[in-house]
N, C-alpha and C positions, 0 to 999 in steps of 0.2 A: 504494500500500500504506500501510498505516495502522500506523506504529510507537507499541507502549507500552512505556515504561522509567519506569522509580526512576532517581532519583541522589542519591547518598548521598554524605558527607563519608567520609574514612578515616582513623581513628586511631589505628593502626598498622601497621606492615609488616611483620605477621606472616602476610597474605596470601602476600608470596614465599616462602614452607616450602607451599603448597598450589598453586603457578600450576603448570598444565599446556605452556602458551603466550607465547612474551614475541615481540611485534613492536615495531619502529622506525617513529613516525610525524610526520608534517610533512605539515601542511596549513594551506591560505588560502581565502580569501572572497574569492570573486568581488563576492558581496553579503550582507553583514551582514544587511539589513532582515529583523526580525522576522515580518516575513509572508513569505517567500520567501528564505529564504537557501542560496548556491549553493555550494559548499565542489571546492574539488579538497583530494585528500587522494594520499600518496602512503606507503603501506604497503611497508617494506622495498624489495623490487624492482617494485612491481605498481603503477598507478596509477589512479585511481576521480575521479569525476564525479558530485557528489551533491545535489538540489535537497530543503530541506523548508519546509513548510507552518507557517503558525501554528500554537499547540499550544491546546489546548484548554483549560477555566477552571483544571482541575489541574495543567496544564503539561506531563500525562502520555502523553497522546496528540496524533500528527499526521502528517499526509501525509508522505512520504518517499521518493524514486524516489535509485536508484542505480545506476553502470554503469562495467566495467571500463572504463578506456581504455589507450591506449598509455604505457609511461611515460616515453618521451620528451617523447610532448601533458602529461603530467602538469606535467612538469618546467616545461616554457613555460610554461602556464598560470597556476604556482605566481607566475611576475615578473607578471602582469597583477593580480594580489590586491591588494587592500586591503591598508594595513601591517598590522603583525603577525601574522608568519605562527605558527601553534605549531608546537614541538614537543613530543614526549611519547612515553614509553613504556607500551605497554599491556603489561599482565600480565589471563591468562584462567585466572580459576579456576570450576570445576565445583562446583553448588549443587543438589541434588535436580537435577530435570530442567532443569533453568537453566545459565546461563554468566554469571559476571559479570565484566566487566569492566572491568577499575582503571587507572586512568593516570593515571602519573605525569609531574609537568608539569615541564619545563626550561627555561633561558633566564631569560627575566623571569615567567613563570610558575613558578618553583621554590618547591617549599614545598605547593605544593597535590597534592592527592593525591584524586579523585575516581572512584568506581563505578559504576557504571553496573548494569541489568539490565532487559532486555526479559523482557515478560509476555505472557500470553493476555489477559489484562483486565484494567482497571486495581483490580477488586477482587481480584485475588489476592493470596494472602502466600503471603511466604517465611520460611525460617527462616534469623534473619540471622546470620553471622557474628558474632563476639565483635569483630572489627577492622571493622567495616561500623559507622558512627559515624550525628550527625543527616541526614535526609531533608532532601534540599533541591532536589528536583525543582520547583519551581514559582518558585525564585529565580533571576530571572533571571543575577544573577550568576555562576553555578556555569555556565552557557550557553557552548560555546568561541569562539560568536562575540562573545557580551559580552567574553571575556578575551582575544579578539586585539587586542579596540581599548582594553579597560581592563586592564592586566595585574597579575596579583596583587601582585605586589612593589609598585605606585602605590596600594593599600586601605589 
């Protein structure tokens, strides 16, 4: 499947007066490499297996396969990762026909605060939020696998 998202900066936290949703997340890299990176992710109780593809020249589009697993397997998985595992809380707020989703980053990522928002195409617009800040999907930075091995608090 072929994922498109924005990723946007957020500057401010007037998103949480509109979140419908808040999960607990912790997740690592199996493999950081930008062409293939493998992620265990562990949502609140539930646990996920997730491989994506290079993104394309916008950054906006790329391959994506994902899959529930046990969250026990999660759990072990998480000790086989590359350092820096994240954590982060998402908050999900409801956009026209959209979901966006914001996380907040913790640990040594504190301080960052990024959007997210999957599309039909990467020429769609939305209408953004007042708290929805600069676009910075195609930096690699703002990337969570950039930020497990370079963490924002070291920028």
């Amino acid at each position: 499947m072929i994922e498109i998202e924005r990723k946007y900066l957020v500057n401010s936290l007037d998103f949480k007066k509109e979140y419908f949703q808040k999960n607990e997340i912790t997740q690592g890299y199996i493999s950081s490499h930008p062409e293939r990176t493998v992620r265990i992710r562990i949502k609140n109780d539930k646990g996920f297996l997730t491989i994506k593809g290079i993104g394309n020249k916008t950054g906006a589009s790329r391959y994506e396969w994902e899959k529930e697993i046990p969250f026990g397997e999660a759990q072990q998985l998480l000790l086989l990762c590359e350092k820096g595992v994240i954590k982060k809380t998402r908050y999900e707020v409801k956009n026209e026909n959209h979901i966006i989703e914001i996380d907040v980053f913790h640990d040594e990522n504190d301080g960052l605060i990024i959007a997210e928002i999957e599309l039909e195409n990467e020429n769609e617009t939305i209408i953004k939020p007042i708290w929805l800040g600069k676009e910075v999907t195609n930096d690699e930075r703002y990337y969570n696998a950039f930020i497990s091995q370079n963490p924002y608090k070291s920028w």
